[in-house]
Every structure is written in C-alpha cells, then in structure tokens.
VOGU-3710 file (C-alpha; in Angstrom, 3 decimals, decimal comma):
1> xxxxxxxxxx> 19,333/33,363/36,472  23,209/32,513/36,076  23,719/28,942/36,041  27,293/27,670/37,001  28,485/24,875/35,402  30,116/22,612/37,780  32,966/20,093/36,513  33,522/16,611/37,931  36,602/15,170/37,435  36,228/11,729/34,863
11> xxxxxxxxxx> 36,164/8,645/36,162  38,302/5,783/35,353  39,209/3,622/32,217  41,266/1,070/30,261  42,293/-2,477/28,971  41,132/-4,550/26,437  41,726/-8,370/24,410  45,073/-8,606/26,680  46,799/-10,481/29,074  44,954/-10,664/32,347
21> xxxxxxxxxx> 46,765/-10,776/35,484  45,322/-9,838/38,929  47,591/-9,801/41,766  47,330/-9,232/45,564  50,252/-7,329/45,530  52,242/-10,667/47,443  51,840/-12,898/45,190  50,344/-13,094/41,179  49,368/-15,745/38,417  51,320/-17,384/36,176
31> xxxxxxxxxx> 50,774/-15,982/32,634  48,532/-18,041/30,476  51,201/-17,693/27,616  53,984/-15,710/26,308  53,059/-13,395/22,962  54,527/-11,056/20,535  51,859/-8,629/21,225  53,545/-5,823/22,922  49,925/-4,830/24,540  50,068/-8,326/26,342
41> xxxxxxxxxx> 52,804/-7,698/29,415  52,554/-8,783/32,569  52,365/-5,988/35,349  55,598/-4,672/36,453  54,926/-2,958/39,802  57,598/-0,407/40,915  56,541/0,816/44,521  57,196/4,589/44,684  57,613/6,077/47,991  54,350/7,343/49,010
51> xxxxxxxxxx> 54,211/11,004/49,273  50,434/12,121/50,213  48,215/11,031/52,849  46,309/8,149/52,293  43,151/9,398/53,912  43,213/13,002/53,025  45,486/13,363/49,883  47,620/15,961/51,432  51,157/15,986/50,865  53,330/14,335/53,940
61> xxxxxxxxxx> 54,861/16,411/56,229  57,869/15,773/58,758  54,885/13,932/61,435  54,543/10,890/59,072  52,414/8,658/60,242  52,530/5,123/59,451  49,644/1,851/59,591  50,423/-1,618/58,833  47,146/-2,923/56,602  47,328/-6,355/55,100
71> xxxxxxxxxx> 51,104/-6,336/55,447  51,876/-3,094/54,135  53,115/0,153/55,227  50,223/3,089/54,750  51,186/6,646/55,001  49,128/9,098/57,280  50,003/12,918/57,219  49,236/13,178/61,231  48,243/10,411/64,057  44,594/12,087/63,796
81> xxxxxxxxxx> 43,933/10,497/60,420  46,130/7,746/61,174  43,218/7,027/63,768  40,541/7,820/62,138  41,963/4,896/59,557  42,386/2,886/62,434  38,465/3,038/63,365  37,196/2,349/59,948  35,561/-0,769/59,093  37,197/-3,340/56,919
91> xxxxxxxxxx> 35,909/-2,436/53,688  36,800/0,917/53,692  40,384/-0,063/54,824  40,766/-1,626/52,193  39,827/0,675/49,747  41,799/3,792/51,550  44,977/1,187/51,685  44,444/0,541/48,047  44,024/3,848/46,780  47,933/5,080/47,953
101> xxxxxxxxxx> 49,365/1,874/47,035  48,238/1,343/43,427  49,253/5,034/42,794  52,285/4,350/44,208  52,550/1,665/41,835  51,809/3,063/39,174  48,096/2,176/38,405  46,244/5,623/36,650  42,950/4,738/38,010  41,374/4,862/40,969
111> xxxxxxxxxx> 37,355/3,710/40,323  36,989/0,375/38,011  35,933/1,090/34,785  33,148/-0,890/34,401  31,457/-0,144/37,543  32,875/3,325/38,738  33,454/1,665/42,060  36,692/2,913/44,226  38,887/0,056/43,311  40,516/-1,902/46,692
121> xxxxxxxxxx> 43,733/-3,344/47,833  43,923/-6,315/45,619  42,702/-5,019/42,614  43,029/-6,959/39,498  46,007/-5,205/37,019  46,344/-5,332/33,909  48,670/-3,403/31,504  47,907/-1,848/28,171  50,431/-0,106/26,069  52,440/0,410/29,179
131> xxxxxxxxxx> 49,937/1,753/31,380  48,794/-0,192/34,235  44,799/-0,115/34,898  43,060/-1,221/37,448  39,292/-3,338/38,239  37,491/-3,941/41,099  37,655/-7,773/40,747  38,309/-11,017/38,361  34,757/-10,309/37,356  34,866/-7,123/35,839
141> xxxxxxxxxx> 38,434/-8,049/34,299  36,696/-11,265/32,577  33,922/-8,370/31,519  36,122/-6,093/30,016  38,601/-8,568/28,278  35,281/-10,209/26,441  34,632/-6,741/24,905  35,419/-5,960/20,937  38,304/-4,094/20,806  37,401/-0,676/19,544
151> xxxxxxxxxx> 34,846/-0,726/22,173  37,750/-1,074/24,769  40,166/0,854/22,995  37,477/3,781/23,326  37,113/2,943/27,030  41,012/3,067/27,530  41,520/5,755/25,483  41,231/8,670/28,262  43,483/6,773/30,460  46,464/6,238/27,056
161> xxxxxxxxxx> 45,973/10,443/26,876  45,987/11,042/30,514  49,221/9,037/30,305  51,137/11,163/27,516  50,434/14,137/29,383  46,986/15,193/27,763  44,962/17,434/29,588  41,310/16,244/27,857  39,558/13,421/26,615  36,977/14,974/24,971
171> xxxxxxxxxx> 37,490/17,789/21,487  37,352/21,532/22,832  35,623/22,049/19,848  33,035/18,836/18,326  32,861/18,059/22,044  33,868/14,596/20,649  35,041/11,991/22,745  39,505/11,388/21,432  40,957/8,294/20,801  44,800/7,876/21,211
181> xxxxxxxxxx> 46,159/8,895/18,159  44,013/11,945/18,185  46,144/15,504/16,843  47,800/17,408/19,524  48,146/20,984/20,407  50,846/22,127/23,033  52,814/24,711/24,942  55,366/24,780/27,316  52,424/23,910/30,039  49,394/22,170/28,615
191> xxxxxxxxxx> 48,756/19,359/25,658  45,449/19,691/24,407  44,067/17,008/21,798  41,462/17,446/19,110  38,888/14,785/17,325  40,781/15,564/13,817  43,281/18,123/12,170  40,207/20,843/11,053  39,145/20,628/14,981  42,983/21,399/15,581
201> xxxxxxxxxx> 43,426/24,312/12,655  39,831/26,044/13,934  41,137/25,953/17,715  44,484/27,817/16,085  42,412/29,979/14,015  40,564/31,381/16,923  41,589/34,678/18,658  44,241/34,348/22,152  41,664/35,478/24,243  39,014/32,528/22,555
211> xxxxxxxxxx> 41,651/29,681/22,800  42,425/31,250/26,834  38,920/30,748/27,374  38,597/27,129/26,034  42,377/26,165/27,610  40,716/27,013/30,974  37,525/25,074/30,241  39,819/21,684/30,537  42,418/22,605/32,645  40,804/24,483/35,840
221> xxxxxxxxxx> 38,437/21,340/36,406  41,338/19,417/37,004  42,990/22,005/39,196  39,824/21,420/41,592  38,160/24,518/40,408  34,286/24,247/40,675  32,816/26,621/37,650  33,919/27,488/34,295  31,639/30,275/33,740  32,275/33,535/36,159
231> xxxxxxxxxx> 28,985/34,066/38,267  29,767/37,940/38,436  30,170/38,669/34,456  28,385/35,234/33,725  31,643/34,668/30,859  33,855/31,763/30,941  36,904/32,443/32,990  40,356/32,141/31,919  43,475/30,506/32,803  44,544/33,756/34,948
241> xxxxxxxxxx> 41,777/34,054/36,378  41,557/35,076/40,226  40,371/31,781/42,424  38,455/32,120/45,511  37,971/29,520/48,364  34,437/29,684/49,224  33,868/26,903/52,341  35,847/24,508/50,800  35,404/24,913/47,311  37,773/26,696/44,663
251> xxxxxxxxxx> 35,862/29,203/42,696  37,120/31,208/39,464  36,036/34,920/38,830  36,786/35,937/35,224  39,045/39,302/36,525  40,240/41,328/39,304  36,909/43,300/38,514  34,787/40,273/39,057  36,854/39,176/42,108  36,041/42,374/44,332
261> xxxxxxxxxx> 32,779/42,563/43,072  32,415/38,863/44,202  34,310/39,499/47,377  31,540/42,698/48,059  28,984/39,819/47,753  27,825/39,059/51,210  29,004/35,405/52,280  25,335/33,952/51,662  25,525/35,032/48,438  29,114/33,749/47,994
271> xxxxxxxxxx> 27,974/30,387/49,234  24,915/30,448/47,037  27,024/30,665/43,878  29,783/28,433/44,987  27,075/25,738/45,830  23,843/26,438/43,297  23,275/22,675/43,768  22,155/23,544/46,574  19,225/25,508/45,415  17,416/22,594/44,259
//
C-alpha cells in the first residue's frame, strides 16, 4: 500500500547566553549591562503595518477590519472574523493578538522553543545575531539562557537559516540537522544548505531531475503542500509538479499524467489519499 508522507512545518527556535529582555510591548526592562558582545542587543521593535488577517492568515482586503486588544490595533480581513475574535475567551485573545503583532515586529517565531506552545501578546524577546525570538514567558527565557551554548546555538540555528533566506534546516542528503555556517547551494529562487562541502559536491553531482526531486522535498512543505511522494506513480514529485486542492488540503501529483489519472479517481478515493491519517 502507498504510504504518503505528510510534512509538518518545524516549529520554533532560538537564543542563547545573551541579554534577556522581555517586554509587554508598552513598556520593557532596563538592561542588566552594556557589552561588547554584538549577540547581546536589546530588542529593537519596528511595527510593520500588518498585512494578513490575524485570525485566518489571509491577506487584507479593502473591508479591513480592525479590534482594539490590550491597547493595540488587530487586523481582521472581514467583520465575520473580527467577531468571531470578539467571542473568544481571553487566552486565546491573547495568543491570536500576539501572533500578528510579533510578526509585525519582527519576531521569526511563533511557538516557544522550549515548550512548542503558541507564544502570546507579551512574549518575552530576545535578540540573537539580529534576529528577534520569541518565549512563552520569563520562565522559559531563564531556561533557555542557563543552557551551554552549542546546545542553544543548535536550537537557534533553524531560526539564523530561516533568517538568511534558507529554505531547510536539516542536509538533503545525511538528513543532518545544519548549523549556521553550514555550505550553501542557490539559484535565482531557493538557498539550500548542506551538513558539509562533500554533502554539497554529491547534491551537485547528482542528475537535474535527482536534485528537482530533492529541491521539492524542502520547498513544497513550506508552500503548504501535504505529500512529497505522488500517490498515483508512488515517486517523489517535483518542483513543477501539478497541485490539487483536495477539501482543504494542497496535494502534489508527480505529472500531468498523474494529475488526470488522480482527477479520474473518484472523490473518496481523492480524499483517502489526501488524508491517509485518516485510515488509522
């Protein structure tokens, strides 16, 4: 039986033997002291304008609509969700409110990185090597800033790639988990990083349609796409590959081929490989 192998989007990381600083957003500490340690900044916080809804993650349209939570402005894409905000219970306020406005200030993360919880409105901040990461609470931020600092640098390490524009955190080909100053491959679209420089000169080595194959392994994930192996030719699916919308989610079909065979399926069928979770 074909198995699909469903992606799920990494969670959160970063920090690590730095300045801490945790800030409401109104009002922050004083730093402890000033250093020559470029890692230990204080926060700057630049508020973009917000430009996706804070309940749904759609991009705004022309029918803004606009809350006032804990003495900021959140951004609705229609009065529906705007309501549906307005009927939640505290807790989840706050976490919805915080989610738009530490993107819009710049923080990467959106789930601590010690406990993988969605991180709220007054998040702790801290910055390392200019990018801003976020915790759940002074807790966790006393937690991580006790930690040995390869073992942080490891944990912020997917957050320093995601930063420089690096589509993976883990080597295409060991599988290995990258650190920051990990070799790069890049094209005019995608930078792809490697565990070492023979990792790098084997993923060059291979054929165009083999490095295809493994580009779309780490770049369709984060495009939403469900699968990276096609359930009609049970191959891995490529960067051109046709996508299909099966109740909600994004499904890739190796070829035109495998798309109209797919689209012959009938829809239980369709659903059953879009959702073989739910087999079990």
């Amino acid at each position: 039986m074909w198995n699909m192998i469903l992606m799920r989007n990494p969670l959160s990381t970063l920090g690590a033997g730095l300045f801490l600083f945790v800030t409401t957003f109104h009002a922050g500490c004083a730093p402890k002291g000033e250093s020559d340690d470029p890692r230990m900044q204080r926060p700057g916080f630049v508020m973009e304008p917000a430009n996706t809804c804070a309940l749904s993650g759609e991009p705004l349209s022309g029918q803004t609509s606009i809350r006032t939570f804990a003495g900021e402005d959140i951004f609705f894409r229609s009065e529906a969700q705007a309501a549906a905000f307005d009927e939640m219970p505290g807790g989840a306020k706050r976490v919805i409110a915080g989610r738009q406005l530490l993107d819009r200030r710049g923080v990467i993360n959106e789930y601590c990185p010690l406990s993988q919880e969605p991180l709220p409105l007054d998040a702790g901040v801290l910055e390392y090597r200019s990018v801003l990461i976020g915790f759940i609470d002074q807790k966790h931020l006393d937690q991580f800033n006790a930690l040995p600092e390869d073992v942080t640098l490891r944990i912020c390490a997917r957050y320093l790639l995601e930063a420089d524009g690096i589509a993976n955190n883990r080597c295409p080909i060991t599988d290995e988990l990258l650190l920051p100053d990990a070799p790069v491959w890049e094209d005019e679209r995608y930078k792809i990083a490697f565990s070492d420089t023979a990792a790098l000169a084997t993923f060059n080595a291979l054929a165009r349609p083999r490095r295809n194959e493994l580009t779309a392994r780490i770049i369709l994930p984060d495009q939403g796409v469900a699968n990276v192996i096609c359930p009609i030719t049970e191959r891995p699916v490529r960067l051109d590959s046709p996508i299909i919308n099966i109740e909600g989610r994004d499904i890739a079909l190796r070829n035109v081929d495998a798309a109209r065979a797919f689209n012959k399926l009938t829809r239980a069928e369709q659903v059953r490989y879009a959702y073989p979770e739910d087999e079990h």
